[in-house]
HTML snippet that shows the backbone in 3Dmol.js (N, CA, C, O; Angstrom):
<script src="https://3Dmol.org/build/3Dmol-min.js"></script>
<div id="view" style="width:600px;height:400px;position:relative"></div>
<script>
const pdb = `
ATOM      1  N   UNK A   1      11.912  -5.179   4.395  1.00  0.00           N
ATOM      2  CA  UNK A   1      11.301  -4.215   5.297  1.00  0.00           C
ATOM      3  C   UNK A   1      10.187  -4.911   6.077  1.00  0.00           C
ATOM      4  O   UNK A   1       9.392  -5.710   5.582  1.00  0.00           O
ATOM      5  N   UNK A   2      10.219  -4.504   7.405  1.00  0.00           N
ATOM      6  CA  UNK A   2       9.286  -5.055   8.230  1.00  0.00           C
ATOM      7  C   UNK A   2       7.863  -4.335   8.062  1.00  0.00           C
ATOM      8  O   UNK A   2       8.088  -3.125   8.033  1.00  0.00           O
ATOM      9  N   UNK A   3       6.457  -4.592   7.936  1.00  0.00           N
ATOM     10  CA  UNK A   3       5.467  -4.219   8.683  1.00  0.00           C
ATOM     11  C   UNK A   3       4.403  -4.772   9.645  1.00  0.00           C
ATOM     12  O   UNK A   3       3.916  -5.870   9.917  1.00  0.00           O
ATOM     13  N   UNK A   4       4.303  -3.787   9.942  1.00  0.00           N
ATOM     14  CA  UNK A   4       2.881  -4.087  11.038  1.00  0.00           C
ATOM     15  C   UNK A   4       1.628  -4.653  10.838  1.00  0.00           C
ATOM     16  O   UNK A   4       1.130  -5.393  11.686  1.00  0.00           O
ATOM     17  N   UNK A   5       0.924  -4.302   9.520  1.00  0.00           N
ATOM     18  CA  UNK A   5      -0.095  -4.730   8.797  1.00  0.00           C
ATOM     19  C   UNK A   5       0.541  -5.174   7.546  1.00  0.00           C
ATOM     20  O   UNK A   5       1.531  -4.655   7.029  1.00  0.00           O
ATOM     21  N   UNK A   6      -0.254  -6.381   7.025  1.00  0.00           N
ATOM     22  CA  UNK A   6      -0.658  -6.831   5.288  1.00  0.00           C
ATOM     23  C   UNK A   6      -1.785  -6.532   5.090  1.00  0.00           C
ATOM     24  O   UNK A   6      -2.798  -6.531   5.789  1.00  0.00           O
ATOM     25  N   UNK A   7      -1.447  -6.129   3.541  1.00  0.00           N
ATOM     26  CA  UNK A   7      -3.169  -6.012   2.958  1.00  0.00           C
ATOM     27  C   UNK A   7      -2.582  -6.971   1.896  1.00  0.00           C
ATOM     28  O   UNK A   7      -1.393  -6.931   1.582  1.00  0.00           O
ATOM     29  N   UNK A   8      -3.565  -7.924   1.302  1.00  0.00           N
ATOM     30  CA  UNK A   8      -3.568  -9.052   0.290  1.00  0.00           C
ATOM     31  C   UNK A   8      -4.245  -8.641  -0.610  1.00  0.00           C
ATOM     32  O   UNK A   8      -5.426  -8.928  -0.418  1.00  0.00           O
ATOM     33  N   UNK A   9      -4.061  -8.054  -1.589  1.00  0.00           N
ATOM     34  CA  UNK A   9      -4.819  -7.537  -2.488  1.00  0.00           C
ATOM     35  C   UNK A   9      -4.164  -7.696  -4.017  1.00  0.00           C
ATOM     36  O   UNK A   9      -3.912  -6.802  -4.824  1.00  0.00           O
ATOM     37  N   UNK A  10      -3.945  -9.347  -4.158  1.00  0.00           N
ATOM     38  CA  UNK A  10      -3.531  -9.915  -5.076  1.00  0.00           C
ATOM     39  C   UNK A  10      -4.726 -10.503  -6.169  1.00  0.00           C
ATOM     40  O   UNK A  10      -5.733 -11.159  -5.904  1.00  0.00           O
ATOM     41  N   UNK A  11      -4.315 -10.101  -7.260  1.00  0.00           N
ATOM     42  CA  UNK A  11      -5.534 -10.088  -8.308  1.00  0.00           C
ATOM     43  C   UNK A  11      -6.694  -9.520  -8.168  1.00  0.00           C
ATOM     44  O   UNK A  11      -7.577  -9.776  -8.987  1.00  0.00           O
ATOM     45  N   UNK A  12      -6.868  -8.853  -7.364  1.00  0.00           N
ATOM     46  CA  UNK A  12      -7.476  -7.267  -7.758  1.00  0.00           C
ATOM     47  C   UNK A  12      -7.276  -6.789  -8.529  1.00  0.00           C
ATOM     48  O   UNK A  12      -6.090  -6.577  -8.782  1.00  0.00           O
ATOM     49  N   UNK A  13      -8.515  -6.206  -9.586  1.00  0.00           N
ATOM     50  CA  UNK A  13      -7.777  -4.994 -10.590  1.00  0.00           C
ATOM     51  C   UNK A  13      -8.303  -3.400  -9.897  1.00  0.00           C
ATOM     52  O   UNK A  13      -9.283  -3.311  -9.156  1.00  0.00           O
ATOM     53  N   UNK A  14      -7.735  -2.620 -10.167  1.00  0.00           N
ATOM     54  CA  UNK A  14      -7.807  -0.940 -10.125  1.00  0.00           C
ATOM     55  C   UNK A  14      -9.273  -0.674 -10.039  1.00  0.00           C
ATOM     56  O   UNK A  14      -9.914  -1.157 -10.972  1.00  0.00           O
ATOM     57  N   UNK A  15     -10.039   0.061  -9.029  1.00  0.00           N
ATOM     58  CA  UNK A  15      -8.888   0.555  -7.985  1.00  0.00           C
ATOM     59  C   UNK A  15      -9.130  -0.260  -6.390  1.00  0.00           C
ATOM     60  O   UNK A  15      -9.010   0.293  -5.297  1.00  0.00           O
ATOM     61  N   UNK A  16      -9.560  -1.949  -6.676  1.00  0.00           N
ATOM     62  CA  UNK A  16      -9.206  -2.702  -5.401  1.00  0.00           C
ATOM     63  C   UNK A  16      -8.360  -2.628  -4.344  1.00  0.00           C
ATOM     64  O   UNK A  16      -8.598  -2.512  -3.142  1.00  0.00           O
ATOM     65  N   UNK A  17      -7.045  -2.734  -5.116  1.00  0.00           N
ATOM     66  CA  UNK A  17      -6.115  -2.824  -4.183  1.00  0.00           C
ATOM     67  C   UNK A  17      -6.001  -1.354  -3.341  1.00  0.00           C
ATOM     68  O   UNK A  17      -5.766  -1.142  -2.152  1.00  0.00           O
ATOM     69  N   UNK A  18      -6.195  -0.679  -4.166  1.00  0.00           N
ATOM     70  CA  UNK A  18      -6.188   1.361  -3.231  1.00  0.00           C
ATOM     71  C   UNK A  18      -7.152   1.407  -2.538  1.00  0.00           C
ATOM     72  O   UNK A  18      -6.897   2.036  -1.510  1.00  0.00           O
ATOM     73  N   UNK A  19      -8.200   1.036  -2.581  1.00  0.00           N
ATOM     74  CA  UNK A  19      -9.561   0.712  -1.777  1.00  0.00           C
ATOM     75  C   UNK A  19      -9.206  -0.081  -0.541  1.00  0.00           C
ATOM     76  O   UNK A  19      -9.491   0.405   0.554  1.00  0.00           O
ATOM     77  N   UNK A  20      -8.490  -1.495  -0.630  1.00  0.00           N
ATOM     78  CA  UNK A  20      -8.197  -1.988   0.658  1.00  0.00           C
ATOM     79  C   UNK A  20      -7.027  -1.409   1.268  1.00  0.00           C
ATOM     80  O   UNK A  20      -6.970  -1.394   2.497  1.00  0.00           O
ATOM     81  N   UNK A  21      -5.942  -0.858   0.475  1.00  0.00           N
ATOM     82  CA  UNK A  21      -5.213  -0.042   1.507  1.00  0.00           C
ATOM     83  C   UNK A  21      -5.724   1.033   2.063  1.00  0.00           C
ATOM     84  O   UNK A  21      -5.517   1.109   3.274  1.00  0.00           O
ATOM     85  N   UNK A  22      -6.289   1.843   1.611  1.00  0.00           N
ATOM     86  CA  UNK A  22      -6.842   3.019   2.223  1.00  0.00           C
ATOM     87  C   UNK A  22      -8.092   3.192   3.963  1.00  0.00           C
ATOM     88  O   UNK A  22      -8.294   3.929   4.929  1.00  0.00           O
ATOM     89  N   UNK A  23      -8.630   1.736   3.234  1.00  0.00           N
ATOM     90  CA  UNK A  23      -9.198   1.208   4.484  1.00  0.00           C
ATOM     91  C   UNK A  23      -8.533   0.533   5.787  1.00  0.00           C
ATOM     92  O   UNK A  23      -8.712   0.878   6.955  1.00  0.00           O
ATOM     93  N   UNK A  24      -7.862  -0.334   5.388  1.00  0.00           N
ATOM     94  CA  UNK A  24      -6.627  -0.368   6.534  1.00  0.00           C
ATOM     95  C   UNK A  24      -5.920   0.829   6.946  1.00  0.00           C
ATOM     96  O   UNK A  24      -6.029   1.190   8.118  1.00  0.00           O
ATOM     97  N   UNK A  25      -5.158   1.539   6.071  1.00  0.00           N
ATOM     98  CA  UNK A  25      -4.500   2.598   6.459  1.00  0.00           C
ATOM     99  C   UNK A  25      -5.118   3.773   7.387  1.00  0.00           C
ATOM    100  O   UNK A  25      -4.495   4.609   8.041  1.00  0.00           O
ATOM    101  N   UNK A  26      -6.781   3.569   7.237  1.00  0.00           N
ATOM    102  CA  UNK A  26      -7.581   4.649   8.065  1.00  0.00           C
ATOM    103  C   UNK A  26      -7.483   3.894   9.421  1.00  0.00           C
ATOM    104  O   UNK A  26      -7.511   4.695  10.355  1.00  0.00           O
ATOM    105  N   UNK A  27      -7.378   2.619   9.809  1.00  0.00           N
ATOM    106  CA  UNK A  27      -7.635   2.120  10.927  1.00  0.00           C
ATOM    107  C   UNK A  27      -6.226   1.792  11.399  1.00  0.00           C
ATOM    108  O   UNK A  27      -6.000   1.218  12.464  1.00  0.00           O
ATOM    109  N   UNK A  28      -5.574   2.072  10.799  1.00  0.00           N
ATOM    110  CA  UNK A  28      -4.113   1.873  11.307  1.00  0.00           C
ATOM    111  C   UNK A  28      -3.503   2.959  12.514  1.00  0.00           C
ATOM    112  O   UNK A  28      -4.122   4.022  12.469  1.00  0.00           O
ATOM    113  N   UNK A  29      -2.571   2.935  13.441  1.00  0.00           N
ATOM    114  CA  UNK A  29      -2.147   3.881  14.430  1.00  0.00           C
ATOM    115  C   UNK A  29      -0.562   4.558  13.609  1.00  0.00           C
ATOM    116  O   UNK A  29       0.323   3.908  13.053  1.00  0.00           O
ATOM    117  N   UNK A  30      -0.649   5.839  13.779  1.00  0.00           N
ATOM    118  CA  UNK A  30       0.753   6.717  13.648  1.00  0.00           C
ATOM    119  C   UNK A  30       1.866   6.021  13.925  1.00  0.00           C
ATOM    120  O   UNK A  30       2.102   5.554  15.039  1.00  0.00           O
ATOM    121  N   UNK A  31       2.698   5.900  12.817  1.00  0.00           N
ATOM    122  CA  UNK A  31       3.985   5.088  13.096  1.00  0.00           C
ATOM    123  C   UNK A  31       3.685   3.980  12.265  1.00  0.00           C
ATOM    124  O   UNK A  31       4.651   3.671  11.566  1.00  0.00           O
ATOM    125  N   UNK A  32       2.616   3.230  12.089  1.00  0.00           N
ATOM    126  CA  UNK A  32       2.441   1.903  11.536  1.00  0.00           C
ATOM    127  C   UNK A  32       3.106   1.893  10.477  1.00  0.00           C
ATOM    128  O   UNK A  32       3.301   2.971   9.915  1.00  0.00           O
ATOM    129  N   UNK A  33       3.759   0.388   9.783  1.00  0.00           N
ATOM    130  CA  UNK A  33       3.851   0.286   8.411  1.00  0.00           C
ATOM    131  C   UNK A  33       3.178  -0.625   7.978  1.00  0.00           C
ATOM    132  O   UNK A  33       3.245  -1.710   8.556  1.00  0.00           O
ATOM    133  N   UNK A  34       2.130  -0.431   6.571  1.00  0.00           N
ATOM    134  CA  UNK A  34       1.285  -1.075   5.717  1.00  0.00           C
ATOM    135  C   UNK A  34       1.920  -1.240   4.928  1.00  0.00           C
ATOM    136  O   UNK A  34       2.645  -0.447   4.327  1.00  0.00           O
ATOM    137  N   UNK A  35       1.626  -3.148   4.686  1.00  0.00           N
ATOM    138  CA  UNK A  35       2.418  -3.405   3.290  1.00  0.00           C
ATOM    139  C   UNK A  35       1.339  -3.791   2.660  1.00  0.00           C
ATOM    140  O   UNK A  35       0.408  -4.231   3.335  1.00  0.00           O
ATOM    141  N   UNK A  36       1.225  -3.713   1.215  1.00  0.00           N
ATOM    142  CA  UNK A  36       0.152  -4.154   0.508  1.00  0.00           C
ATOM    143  C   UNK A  36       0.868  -5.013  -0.839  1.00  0.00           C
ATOM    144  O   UNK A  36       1.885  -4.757  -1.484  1.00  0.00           O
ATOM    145  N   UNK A  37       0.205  -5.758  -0.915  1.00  0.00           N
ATOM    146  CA  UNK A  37       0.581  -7.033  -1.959  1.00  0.00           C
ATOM    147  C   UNK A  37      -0.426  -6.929  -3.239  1.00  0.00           C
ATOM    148  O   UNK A  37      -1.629  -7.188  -3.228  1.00  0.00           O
ATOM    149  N   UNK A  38       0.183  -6.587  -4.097  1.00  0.00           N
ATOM    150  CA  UNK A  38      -0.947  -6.426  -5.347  1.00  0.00           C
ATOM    151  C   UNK A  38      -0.258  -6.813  -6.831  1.00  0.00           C
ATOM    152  O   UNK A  38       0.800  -6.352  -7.261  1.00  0.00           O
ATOM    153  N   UNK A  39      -1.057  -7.693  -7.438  1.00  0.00           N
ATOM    154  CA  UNK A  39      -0.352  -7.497  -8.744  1.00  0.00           C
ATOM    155  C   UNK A  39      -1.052  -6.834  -9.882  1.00  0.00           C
ATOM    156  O   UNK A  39      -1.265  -7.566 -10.848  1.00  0.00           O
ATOM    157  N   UNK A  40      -1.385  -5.803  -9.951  1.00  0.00           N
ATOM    158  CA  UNK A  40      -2.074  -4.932 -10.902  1.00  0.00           C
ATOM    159  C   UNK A  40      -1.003  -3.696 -10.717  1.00  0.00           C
ATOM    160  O   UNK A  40      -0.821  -2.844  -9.847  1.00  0.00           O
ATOM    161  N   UNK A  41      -0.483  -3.976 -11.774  1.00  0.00           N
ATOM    162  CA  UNK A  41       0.786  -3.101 -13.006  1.00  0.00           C
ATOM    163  C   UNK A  41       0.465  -1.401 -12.295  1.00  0.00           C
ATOM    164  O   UNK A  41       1.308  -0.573 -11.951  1.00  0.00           O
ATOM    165  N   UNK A  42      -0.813  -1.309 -12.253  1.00  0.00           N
ATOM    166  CA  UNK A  42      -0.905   0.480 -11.771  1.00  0.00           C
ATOM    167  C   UNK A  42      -0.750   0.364 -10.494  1.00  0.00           C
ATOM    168  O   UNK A  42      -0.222   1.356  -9.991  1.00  0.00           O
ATOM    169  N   UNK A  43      -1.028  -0.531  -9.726  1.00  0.00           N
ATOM    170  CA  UNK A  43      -0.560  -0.291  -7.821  1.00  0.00           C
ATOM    171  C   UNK A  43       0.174   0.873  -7.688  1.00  0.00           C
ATOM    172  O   UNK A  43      -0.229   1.970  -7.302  1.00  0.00           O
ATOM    173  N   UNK A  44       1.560   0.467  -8.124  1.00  0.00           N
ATOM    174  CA  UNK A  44       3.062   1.267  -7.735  1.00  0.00           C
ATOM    175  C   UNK A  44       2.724   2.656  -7.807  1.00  0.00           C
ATOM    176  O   UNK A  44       3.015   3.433  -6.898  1.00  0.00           O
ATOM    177  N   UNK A  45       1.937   3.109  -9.167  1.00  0.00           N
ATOM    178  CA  UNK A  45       1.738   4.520  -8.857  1.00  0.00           C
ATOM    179  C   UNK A  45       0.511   5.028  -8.534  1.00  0.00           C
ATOM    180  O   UNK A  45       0.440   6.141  -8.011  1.00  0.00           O
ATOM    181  N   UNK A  46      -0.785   4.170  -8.841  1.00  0.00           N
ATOM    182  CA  UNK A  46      -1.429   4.911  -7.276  1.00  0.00           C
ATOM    183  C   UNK A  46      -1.307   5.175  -6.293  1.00  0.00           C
ATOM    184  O   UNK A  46      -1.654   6.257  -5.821  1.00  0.00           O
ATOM    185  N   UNK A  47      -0.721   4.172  -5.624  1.00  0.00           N
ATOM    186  CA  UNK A  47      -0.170   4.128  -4.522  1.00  0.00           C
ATOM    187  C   UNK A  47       0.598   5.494  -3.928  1.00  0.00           C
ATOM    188  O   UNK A  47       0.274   6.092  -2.902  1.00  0.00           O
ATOM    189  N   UNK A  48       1.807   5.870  -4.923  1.00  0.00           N
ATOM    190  CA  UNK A  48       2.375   7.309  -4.659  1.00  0.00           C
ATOM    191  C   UNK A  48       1.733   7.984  -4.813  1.00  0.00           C
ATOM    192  O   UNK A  48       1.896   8.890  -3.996  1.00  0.00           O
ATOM    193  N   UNK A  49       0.492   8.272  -5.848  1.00  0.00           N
ATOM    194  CA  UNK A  49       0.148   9.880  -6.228  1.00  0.00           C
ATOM    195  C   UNK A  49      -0.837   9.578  -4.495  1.00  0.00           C
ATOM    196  O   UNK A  49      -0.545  10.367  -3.597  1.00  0.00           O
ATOM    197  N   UNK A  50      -1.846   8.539  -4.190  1.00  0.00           N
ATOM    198  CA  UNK A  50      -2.642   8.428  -2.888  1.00  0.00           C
ATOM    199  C   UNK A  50      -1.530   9.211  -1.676  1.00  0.00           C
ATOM    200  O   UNK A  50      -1.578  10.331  -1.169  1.00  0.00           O
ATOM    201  N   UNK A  51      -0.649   8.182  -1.516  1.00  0.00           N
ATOM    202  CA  UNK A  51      -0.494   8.555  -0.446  1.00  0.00           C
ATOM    203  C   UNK A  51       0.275  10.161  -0.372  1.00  0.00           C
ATOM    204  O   UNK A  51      -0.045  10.832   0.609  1.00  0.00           O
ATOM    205  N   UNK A  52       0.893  10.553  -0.993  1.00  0.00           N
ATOM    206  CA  UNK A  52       1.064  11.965  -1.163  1.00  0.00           C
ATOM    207  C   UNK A  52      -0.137  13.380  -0.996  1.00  0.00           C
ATOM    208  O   UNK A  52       0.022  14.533  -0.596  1.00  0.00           O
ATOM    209  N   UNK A  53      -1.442  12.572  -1.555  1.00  0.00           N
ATOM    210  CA  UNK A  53      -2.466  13.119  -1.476  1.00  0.00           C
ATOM    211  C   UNK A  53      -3.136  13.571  -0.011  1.00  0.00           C
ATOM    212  O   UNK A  53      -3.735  14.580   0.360  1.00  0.00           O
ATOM    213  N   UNK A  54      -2.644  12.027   0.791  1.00  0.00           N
ATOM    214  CA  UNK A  54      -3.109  11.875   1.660  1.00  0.00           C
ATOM    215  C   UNK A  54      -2.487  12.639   2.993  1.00  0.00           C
ATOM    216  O   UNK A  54      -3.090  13.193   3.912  1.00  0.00           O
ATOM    217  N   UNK A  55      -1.305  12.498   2.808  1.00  0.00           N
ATOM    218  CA  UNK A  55       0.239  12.762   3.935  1.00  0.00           C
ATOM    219  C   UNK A  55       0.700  11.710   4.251  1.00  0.00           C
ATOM    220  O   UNK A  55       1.495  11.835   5.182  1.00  0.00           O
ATOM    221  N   UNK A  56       0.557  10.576   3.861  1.00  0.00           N
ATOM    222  CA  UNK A  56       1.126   9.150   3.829  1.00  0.00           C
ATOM    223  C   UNK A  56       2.708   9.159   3.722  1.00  0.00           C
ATOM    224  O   UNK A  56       3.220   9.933   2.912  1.00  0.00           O
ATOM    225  N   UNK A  57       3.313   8.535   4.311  1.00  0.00           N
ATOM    226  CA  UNK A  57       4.858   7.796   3.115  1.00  0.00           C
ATOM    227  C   UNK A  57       4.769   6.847   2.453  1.00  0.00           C
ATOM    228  O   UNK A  57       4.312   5.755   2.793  1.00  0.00           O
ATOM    229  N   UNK A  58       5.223   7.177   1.367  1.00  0.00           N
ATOM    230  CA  UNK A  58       5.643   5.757   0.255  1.00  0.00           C
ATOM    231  C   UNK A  58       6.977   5.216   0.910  1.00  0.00           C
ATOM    232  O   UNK A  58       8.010   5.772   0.539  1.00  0.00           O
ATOM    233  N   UNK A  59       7.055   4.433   1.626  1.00  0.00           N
ATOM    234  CA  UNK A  59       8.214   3.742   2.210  1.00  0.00           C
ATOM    235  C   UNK A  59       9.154   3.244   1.256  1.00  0.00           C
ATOM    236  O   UNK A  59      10.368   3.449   1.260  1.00  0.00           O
ATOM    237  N   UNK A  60       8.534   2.617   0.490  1.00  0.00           N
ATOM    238  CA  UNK A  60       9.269   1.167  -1.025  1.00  0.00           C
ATOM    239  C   UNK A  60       8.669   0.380  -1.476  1.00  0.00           C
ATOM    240  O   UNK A  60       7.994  -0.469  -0.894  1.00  0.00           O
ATOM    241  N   UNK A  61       8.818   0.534  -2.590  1.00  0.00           N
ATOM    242  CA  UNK A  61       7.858  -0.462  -3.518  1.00  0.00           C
ATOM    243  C   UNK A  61       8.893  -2.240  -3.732  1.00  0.00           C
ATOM    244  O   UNK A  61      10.112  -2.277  -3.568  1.00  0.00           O
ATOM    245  N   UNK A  62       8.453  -2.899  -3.928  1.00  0.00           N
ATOM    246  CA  UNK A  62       9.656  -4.278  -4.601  1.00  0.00           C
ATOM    247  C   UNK A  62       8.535  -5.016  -5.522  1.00  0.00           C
ATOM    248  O   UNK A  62       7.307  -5.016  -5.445  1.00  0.00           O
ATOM    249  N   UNK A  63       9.174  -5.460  -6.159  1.00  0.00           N
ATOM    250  CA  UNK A  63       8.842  -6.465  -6.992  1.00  0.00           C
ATOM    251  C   UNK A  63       9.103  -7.932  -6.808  1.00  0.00           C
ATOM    252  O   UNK A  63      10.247  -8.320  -7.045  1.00  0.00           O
ATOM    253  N   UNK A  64       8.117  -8.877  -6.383  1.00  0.00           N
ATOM    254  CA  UNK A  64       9.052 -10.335  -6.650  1.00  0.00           C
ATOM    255  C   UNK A  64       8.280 -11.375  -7.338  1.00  0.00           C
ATOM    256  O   UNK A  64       7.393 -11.931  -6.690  1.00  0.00           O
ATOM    257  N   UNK A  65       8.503 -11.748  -8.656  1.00  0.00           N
ATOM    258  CA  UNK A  65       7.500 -12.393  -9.680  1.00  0.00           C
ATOM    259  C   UNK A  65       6.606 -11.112 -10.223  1.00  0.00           C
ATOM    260  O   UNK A  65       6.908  -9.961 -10.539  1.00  0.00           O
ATOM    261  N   UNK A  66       5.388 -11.837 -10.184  1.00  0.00           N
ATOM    262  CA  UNK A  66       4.423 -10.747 -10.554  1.00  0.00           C
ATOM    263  C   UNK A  66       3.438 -10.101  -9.602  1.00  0.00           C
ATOM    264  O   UNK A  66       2.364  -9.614  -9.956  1.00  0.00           O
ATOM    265  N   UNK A  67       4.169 -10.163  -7.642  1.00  0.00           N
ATOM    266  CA  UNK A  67       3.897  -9.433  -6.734  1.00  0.00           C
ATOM    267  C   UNK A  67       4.271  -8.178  -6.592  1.00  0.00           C
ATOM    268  O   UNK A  67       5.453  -8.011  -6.890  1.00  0.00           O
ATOM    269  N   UNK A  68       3.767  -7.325  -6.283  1.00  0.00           N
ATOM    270  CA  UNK A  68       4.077  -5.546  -6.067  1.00  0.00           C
ATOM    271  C   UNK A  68       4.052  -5.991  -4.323  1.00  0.00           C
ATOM    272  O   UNK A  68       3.235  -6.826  -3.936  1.00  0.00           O
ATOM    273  N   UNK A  69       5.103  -5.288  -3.290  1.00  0.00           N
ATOM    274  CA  UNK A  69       4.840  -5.116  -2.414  1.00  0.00           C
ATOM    275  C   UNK A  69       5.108  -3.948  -1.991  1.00  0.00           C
ATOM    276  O   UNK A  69       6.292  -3.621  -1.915  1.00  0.00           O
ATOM    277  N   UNK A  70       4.159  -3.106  -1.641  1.00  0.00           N
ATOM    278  CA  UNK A  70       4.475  -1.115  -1.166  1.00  0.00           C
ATOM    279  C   UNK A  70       4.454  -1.084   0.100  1.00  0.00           C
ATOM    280  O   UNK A  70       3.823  -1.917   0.750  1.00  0.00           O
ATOM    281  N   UNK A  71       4.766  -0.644   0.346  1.00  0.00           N
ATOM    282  CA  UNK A  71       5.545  -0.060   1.951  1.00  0.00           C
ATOM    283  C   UNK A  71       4.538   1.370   2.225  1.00  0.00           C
ATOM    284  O   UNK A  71       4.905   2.207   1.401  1.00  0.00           O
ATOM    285  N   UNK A  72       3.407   1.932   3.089  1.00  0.00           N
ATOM    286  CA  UNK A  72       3.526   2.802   3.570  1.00  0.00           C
ATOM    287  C   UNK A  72       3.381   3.362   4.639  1.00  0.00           C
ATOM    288  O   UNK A  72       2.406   2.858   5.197  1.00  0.00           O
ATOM    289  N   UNK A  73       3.907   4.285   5.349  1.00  0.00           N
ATOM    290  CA  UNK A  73       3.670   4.432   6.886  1.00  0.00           C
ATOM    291  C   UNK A  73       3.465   5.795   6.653  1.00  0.00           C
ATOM    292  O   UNK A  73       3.885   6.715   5.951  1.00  0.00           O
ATOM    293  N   UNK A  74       2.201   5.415   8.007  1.00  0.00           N
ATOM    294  CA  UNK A  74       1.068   6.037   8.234  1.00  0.00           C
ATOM    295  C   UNK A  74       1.466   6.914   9.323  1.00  0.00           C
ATOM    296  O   UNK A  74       1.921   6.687  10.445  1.00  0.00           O
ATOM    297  N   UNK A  75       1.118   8.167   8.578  1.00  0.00           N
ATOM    298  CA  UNK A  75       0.952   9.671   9.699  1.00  0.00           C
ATOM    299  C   UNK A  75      -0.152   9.527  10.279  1.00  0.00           C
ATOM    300  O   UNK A  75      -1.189   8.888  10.099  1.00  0.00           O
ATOM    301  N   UNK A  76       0.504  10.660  11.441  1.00  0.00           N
ATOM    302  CA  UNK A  76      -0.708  11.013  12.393  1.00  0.00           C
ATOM    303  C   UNK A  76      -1.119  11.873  11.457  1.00  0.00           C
ATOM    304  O   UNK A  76      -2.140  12.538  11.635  1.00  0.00           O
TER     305      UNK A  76
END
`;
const viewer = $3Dmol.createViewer("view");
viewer.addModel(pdb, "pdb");
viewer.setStyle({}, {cartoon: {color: "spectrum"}});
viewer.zoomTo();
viewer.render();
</script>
């Protein structure tokens, strides 16, 4: 999956990596997709319960090694 923005938020622990997505994701434009790179085991589901919270999409999560990469695109 393609995005528009990275957030690098590798070896961060909880709640870093939700902290730098959330901050990108506020400065991001409608339509965008944010990918965020994290390897802290809880990412995957902060990530969903946040952006649900928020009106976000959870686009897709992947795994490759011990990288998390989440997918979400950002509502107006």
């Amino acid at each position: 999956m393609m995005a528009d923005i990275t957030v690098d938020a590798k070896f961060k622990s909880c709640p870093g990596p939700l902290i730098a997505l959330a901050d990108t994701v506020s400065r991001a434009q409608p339509g965008q997709v944010v990918k965020l790179l994290a390897t802290d085991p809880a990412a995957p589901s902060d990530v969903k319960e946040w952006a649900l919270s928020v009106g976000h999409t959870l686009l897709a999560t992947e795994k490759s090694g011990d990288v998390y990469e989440i997918y979400v695109g950002v509502s107006g």
